[in-house]
C-alpha positions in Angstrom: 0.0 0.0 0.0 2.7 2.5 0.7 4.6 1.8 -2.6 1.0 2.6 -4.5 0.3 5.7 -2.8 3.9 6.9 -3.4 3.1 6.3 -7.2 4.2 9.4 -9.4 1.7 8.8 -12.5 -1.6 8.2 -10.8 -3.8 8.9 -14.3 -3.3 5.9 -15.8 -5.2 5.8 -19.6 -7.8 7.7 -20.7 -11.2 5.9 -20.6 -14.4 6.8 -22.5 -16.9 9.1 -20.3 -16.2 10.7 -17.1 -16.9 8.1 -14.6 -17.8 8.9 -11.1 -15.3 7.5 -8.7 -16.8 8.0 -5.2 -20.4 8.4 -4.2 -21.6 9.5 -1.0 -24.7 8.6 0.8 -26.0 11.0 3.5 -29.3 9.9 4.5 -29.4 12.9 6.6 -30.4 15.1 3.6 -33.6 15.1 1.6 -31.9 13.7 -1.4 -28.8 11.5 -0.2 -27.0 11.1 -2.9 -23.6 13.5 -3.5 -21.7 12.8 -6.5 -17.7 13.4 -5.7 -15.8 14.0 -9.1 -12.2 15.1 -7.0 -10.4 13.8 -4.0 -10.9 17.7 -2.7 -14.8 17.4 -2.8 -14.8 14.4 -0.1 -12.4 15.8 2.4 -14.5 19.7 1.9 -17.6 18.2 2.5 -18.9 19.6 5.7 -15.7 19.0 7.4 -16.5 19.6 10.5 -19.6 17.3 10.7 -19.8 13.9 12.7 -20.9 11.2 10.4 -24.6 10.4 11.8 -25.4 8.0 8.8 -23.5 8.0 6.3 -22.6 5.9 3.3 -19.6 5.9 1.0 -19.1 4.0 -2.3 -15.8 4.0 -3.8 -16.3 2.4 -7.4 -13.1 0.5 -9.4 -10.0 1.2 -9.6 -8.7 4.2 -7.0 -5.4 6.7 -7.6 -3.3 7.5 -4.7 -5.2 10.8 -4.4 -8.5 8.9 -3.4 -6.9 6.7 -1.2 -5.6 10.1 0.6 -8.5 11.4 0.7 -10.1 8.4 2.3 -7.7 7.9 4.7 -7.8 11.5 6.2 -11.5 11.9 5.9 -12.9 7.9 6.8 -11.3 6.4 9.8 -10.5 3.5 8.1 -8.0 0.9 9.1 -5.3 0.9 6.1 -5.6 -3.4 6.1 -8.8 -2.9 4.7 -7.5 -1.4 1.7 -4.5 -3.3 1.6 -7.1 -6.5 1.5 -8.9 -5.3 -1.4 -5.5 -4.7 -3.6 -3.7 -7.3 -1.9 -4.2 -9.2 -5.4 -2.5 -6.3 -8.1 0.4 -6.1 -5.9 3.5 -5.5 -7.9 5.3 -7.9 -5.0 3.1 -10.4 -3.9 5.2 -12.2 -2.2 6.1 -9.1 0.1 2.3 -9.3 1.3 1.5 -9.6 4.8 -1.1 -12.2 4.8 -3.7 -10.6 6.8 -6.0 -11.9 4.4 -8.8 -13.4 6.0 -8.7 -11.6 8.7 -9.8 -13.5 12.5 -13.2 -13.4 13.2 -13.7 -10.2 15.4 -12.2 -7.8 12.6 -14.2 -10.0 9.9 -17.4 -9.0 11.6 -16.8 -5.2 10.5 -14.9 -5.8 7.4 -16.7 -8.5 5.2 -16.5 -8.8 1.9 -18.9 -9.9 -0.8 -18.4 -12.0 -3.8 -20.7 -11.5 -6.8 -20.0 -13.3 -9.8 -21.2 -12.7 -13.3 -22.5 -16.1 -15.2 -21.1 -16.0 -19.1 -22.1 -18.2 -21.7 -21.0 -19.5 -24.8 -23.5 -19.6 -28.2 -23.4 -22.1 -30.7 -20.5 -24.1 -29.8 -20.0 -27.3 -31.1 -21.8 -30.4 -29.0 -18.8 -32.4 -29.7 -16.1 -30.2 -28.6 -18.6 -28.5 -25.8 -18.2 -32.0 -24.2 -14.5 -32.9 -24.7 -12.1 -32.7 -21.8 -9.2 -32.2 -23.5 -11.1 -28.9 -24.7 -12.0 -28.0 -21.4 -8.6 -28.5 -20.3 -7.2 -26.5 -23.1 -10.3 -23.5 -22.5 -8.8 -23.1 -18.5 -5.3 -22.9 -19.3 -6.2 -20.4 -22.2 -8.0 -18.8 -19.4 -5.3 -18.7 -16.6 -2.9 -17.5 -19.3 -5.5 -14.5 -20.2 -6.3 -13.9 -15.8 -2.4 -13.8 -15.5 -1.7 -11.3 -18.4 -4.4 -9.3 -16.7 -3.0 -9.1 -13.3 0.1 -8.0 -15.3 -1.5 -5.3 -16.5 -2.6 -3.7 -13.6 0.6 -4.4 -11.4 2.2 -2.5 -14.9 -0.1 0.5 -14.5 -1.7 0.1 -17.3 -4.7 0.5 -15.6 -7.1 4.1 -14.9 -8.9 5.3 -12.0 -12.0 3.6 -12.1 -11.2 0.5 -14.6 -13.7 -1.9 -12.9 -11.6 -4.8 -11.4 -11.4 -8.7 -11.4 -10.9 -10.9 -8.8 -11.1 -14.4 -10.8 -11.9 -16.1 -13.9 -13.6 -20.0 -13.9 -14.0 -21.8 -17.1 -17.0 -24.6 -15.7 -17.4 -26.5 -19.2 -16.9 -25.6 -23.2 -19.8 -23.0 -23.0 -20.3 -21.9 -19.3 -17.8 -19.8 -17.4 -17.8 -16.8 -15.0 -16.2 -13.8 -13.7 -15.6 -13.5 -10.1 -15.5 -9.7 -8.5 -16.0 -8.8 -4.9 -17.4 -5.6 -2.9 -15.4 -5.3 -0.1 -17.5 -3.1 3.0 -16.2 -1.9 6.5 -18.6 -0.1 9.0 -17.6 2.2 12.0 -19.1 3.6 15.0 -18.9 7.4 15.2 -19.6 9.7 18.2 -23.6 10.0 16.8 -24.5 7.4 14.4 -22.5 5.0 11.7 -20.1 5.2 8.8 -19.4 3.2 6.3 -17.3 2.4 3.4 -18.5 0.4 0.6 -15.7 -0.8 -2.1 -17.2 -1.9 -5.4 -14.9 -3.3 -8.0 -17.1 -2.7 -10.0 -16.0 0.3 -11.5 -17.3 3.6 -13.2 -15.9 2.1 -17.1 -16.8 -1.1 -18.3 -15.1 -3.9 -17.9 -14.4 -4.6 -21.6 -12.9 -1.0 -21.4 -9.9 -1.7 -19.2 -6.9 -4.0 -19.0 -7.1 -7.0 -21.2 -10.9 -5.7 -22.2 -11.1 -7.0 -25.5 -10.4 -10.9 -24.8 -12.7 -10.0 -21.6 -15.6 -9.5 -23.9 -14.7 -13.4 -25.2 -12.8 -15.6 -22.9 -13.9 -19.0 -24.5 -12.1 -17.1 -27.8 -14.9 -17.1 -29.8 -16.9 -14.1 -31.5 -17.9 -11.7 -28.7 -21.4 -11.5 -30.4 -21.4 -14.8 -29.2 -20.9 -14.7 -25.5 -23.6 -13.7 -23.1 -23.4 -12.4 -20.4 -26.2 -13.4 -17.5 -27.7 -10.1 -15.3 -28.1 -10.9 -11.3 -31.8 -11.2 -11.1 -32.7 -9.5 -8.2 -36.0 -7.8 -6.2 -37.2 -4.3 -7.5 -35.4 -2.8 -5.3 -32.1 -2.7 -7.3 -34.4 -1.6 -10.3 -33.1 1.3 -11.7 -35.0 4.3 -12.0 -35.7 6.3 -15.1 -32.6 7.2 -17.0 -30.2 4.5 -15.5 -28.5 3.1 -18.6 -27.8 -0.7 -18.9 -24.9 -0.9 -21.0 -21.5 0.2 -21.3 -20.2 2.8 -18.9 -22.5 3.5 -15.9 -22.4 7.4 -16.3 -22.7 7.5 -20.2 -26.0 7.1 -21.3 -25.3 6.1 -24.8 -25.3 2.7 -25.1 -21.8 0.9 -25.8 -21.8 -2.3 -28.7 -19.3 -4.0 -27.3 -19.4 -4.1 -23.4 -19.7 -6.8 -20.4 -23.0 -6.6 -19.0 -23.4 -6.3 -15.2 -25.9 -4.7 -13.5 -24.1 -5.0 -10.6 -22.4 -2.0 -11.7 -25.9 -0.2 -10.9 -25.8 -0.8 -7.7 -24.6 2.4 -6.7 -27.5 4.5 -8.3 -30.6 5.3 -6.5 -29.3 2.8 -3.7 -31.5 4.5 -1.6 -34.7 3.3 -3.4 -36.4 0.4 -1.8 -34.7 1.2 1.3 -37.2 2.4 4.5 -35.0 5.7 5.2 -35.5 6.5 8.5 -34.8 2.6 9.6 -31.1 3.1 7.4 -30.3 6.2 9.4 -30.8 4.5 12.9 -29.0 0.8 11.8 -26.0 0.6 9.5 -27.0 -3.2 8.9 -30.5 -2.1 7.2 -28.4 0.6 5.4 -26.4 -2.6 3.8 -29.0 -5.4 3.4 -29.6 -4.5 -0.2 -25.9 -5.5 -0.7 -25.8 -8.5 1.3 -29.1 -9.6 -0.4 -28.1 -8.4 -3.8 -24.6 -11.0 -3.0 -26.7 -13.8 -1.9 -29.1 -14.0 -5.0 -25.7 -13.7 -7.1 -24.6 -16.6 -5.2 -27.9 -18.6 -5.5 -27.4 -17.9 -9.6 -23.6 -19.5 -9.3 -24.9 -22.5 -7.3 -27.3 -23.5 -9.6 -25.2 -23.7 -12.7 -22.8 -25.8 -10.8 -25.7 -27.9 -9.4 -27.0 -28.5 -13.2 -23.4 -29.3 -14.3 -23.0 -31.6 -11.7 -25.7 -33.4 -12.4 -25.0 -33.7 -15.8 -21.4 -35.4 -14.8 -23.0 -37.8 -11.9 -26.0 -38.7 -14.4 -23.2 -39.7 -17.0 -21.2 -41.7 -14.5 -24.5 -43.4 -12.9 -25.4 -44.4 -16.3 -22.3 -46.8 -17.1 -20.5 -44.3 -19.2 -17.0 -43.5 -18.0 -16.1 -42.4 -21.1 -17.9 -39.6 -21.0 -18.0 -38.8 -17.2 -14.9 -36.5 -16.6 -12.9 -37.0 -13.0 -11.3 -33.4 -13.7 -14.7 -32.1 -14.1 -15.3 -33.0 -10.8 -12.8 -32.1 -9.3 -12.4 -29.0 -10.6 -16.3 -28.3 -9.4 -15.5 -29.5 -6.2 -12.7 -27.2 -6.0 -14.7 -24.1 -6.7 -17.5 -25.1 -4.4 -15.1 -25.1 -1.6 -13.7 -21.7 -2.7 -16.9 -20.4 -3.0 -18.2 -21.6 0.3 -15.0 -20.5 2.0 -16.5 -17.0 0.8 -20.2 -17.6 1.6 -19.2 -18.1 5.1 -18.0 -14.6 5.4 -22.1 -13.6 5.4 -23.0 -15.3 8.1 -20.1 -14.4 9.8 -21.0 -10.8 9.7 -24.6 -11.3 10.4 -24.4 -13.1 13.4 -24.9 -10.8 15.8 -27.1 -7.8 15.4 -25.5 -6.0 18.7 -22.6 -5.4 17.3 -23.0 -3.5 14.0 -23.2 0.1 14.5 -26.2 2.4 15.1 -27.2 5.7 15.5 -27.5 6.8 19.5 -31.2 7.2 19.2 -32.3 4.1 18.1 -35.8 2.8 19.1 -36.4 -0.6 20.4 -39.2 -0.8 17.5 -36.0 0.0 14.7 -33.8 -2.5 16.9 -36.5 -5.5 16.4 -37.1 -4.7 12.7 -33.4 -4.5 12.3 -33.5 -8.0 13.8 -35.8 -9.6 11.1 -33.7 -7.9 8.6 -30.8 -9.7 10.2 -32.1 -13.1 10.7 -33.8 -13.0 7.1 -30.5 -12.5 5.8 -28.4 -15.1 8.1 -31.1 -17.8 6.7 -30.4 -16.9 2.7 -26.3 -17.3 3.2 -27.1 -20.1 5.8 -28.8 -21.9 3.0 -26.5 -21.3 0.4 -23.5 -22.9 2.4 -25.4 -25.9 2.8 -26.3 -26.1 -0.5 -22.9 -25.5 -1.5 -21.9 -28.4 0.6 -25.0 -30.6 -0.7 -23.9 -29.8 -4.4 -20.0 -30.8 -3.2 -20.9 -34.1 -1.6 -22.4 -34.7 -5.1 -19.2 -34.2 -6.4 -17.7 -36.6 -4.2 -20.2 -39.7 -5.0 -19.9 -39.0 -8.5 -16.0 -38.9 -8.8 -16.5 -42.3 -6.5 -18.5 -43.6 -9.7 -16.1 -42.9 -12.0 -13.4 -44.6 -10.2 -15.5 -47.8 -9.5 -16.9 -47.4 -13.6 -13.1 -46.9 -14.5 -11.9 -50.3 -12.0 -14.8 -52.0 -12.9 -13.6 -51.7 -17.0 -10.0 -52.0 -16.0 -11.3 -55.4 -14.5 -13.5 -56.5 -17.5 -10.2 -55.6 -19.6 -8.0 -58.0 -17.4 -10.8 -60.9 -17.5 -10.7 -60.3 -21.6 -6.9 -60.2 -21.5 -6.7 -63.6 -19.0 -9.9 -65.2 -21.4 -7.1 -64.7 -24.3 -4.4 -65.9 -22.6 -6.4 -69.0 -22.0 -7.7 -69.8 -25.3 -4.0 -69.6 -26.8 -2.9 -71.8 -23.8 -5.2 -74.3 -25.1 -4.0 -74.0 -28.6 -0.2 -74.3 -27.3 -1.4 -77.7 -25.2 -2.4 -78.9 -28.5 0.5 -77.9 -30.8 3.1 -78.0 -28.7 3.4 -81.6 -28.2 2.8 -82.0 -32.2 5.5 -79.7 -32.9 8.3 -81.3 -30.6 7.2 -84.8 -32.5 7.2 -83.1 -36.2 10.7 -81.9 -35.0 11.6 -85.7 -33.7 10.5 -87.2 -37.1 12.5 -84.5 -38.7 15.7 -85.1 -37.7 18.3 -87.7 -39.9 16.6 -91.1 -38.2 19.4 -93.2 -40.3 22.4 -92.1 -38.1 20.5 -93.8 -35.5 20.5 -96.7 -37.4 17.2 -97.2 -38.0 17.1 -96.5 -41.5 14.7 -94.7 -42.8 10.9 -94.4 -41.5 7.9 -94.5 -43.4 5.3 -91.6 -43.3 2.5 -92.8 -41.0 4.8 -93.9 -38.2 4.6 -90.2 -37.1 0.9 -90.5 -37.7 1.1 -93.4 -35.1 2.8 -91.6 -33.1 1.0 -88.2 -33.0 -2.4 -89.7 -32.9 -1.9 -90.7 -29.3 -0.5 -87.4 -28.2 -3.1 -85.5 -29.9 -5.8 -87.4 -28.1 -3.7 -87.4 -25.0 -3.7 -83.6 -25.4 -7.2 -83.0 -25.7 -8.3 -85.1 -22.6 -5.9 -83.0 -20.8 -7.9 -79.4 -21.7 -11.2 -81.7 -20.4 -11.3 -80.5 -16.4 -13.0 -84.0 -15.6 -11.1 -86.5 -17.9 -8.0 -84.1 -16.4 -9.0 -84.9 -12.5 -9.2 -88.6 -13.9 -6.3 -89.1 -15.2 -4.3 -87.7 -12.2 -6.1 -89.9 -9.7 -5.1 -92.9 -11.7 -1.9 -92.1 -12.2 -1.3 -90.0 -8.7 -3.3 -92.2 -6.2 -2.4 -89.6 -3.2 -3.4 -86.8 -5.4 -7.1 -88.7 -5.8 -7.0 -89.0 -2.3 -6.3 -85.0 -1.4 -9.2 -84.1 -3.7 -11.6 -86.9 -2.4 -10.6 -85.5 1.0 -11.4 -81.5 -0.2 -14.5 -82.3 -1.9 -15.7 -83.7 1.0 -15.0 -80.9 3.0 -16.7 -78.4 0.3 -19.9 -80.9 0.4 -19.7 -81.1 4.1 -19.7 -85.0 4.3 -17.2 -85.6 6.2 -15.9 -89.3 6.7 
């Protein structure tokens, strides 16, 4: 943090439109909403004023002027924004760690992932299904997330470029984009404060580092790729005038752009909200973002939940081929990621007492506050389980796959060992008619004999053949032993009585 606010270029590239970094919410005033366009304008605003109930949105990327400005208006612990650009570090490996935090600083300080569902139009079926292309689509993927993270730690990145936190390729057509709003809340001398980081910025995604392969990470035409909207209540409904593509402060309407109405969020926050209830509780103040991050969540689940069942319904049905272990485990792996973030929610929400409040809070305020709380705790509650339900899904089918794939590798063996007795047979045969074929072949008149007519090694093969074939007979095999071997009968006489039970 101190090596980015000692930067000496802090514009970075010019973006299209003039974006609105910070946005204040003071729903003290008749109309809360204060647009800041300079670092100046936050730390002049009514200076000398106590927060009572107030809101701040910070939106993207910041400069080192913003951050100053933050820092000497907000009382803001500096870990918090450390923890939100932890990830574009320019030395990662010079990071402190603090990152998740122990639960008592968590409480005041969680953050938020929304993630934006992308899907790919007509792809091919049969390369939509291959694992080798889905293998080939994450590393493609990875390569592009790296060369991002480049980017910004090269500065090649403006105040407000919206930011992003991961990229997950879930098949040959679905995928997502993973970006996080990260909130801290303080108690001030009258009332609440509190500082809401979207990285979701004031310029489109598609309009900052690495935009262009943003708008089509599968590498196919961006006309193409689709990009899913957060369905959410009417209460993130923008009003009249809210444009719904390209950058959120220009109103003409971008062709190619990432589409995320999360980046609304910000505008008219207020509506929906009951006002008076948001200037007594900061936790009513910030249910529309908690709830807005759980119905995100709810969309993410269920696309996994649908591709997981497609991958347990392919191994349940006898087809290994076509049931995908890395699938699996790759789902499995985000599930645990994403419910290692889910938690944070409930975390937060646990206890009403301590978020802040303004002094003059009714008892009426504090029990609707409370069913705002608990209402809230339930929606996150029930997405961690069914993030674990969806993940022990994951587990039974990659257990299918290995007992499909043992139970071929078995049938392969018994195929291989059937072969290797059907040429054991043959060698039982010819074998012994090959050794006498060499016998009669050999110079019989140095032995004296003179020479031997043709059907002595008829005469003599005949026997062996027949011999030969009694032998690959299991009973006329048993026979012949026990008249030859007469302990031999009398072992096996002795076992099969003990197999019948009739014992002597």
């Amino acid at each position: 943090m101190k090596l980015f606010l000692q930067r000496e270029d802090s514009r970075g590239p010019e973006r299209p439109g003039n974006g609105t970094f910070a946005v204040l919410y003071d729903f003290q005033r008749t109309d809360p909403m204060v647009k800041l366009q300079h670092p100046a304008e936050l730390t002049d605003y009514e200076p000398h004023r106590q927060a009572q109930s107030d809101l701040l949105f910070l939106r993207g990327y910041p400069s080192p002027e913003w951050l100053s400005a933050v820092g000497s208006r907000v009382d803001v612990d500096i870990e918090f924004l450390e923890h939100h650009l932890q990830l574009y570090a320019k030395q990662p490996v010079q990071l402190a760690r603090t990152w998740p935090p122990v639960a008592s600083q968590a409480v005041m300080e969680p953050r938020l992932r929304l993630t934006t569902l992308g899907y790919l139009l007509d792809s091919d079926e049969s390369t939509r299904s291959s694992v080798s292309h889905v293998q080939k689509l994450r590393q493609r993927t990875r390569g592009l997330f790296g060369s991002y993270l480049d980017s910004i730690r090269n500065d090649e990145v403006g105040l407000g470029d919206s930011l992003l936190h991961s990229i997950c390729v879930h098949d040959g057509t679905n995928f997502s984009f993973g970006q996080d709003i990260s909130i801290c809340v303080k108690q001030t001398e009258i009332g609440w404060f509190a500082l809401i980081w979207l990285d979701f910025g004031s310029h489109n995604l598609a309009d900052g580092p690495k935009g262009r392969h943003l708008l089509a990470p599968l590498g196919s035409n961006p006309a193409n790729t689709i990009f899913r909207p957060t369905v959410f209540g009417r209460a993130c409904e923008a009003r009249d005038g809210t444009p719904t593509r390209g950058s959120t402060d220009d109103p003409n309407i971008s062709a190619e752009c990432i589409d995320q109405n999360a980046m609304h969020l910000w505008r008219n926050y207020d509506y929906g909200l009951d006002i008076n209830l948001a200037r007594s509780s900061s936790l009513h103040a910030l249910s529309k973002l908690f709830a807005f991050a759980a119905a995100s969540g709810s969309q993410f689940l269920n696309l996994i939940q649908r591709l997981v069942d497609d991958e347990v319904r392919l191994a349940d049905a006898f087809e290994p081929e076509n049931a995908s272990m890395s699938n699996l485990l790759h789902h499995q792996q985000v599930l645990n990621e994403h419910r290692r973030r889910l938690k944070g929610g409930p975390l937060a929400l646990e206890e009403q007492s301590s978020w802040p409040h303004a002094l003059s809070v009714t008892q009426t305020e504090l029990h609707m506050t409370g069913h705002t709380q608990s209402k809230l705790y339930r929606d996150f509650d029930g997405l961690i389980r069914a993030a674990q339900d969806i993940a022990d899904e994951c587990n039974r089918g990659a257990r299918n796959v290995i007992q499909l794939a043992s139970h071929a590798e078995s049938q392969k063996a018994i195929a291989q060992a059937e072969d290797l007795g059907r040429l054991t047979r043959l060698a039982t045969i010819f074998v012994p008619l090959t050794l006498i074929a060499a016998f009669f072949g050999m110079d019989s008149s140095l032995f004296g004999q003179g020479t031997l007519p043709i059907w002595v090694f008829f005469a003599a093969a005949g026997p062996t053949l027949v011999l030969s074939v009694l032998l690959l007979m299991p009973r006329w095999r048993q026979r012949l032993t026990s008249w030859f071997w007469p302990s031999i009968r009398r072992r096996t006489t002795h076992e099969d009585d003990l197999e019948t039970g009739q014992l002597a």
